[in-house]
N, C-alpha and C positions, 0 to 999 in steps of 0.2 A: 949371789945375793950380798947384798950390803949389812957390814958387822954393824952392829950397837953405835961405836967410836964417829963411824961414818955419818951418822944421822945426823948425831952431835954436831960434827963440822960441817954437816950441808945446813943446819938449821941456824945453826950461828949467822952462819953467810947469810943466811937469807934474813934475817935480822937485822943486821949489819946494813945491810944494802937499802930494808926498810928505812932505818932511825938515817941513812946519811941521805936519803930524798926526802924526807919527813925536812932534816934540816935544811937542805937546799931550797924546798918548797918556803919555807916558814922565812928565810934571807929574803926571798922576792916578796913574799906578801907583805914582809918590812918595806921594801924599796916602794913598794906601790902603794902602802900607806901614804910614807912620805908627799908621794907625787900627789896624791888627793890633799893635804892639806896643810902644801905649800903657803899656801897664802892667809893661811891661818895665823895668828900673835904665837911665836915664839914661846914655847912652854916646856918643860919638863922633857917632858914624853917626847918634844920635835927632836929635842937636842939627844935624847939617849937612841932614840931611830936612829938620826944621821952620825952617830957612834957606830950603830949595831952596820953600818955598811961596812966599816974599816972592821969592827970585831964581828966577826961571822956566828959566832956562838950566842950573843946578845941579840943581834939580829933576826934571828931563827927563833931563839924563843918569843921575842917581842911580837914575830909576824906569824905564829903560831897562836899564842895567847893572849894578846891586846892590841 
């Protein structure tokens, strides 16, 4: 049977595993913004997207929540 300690470490992991495909997911739906609105006037938002490709962490949250 699995001690107390054990749970702890399996749930973390699985945690872990959620929030780092949470953030991979949120990276692409950044990149596939992008692609939708290419051809759109250059604004704000284009240029902190085409940031969040090279900063992974801004791009994830960007393609997560706007």
């Amino acid at each position: 049977m699995m001690e107390k300690s054990d749970w702890g470490a399996g749930l973390g992991a699985i945690i872990g595993v959620g929030v780092l495909g949470m953030l991979i997911v949120g990276w692409i739906m950044n990149i596939v913004a992008i692609v939708k609105i290419v051809d759109l006037p250059v604004t704000g938002m284009f240029i902190l997207r085409c940031v969040g490709i090279f900063v992974a962490p801004l791009g994830s949250i960007l393609g997560l929540f706007f």
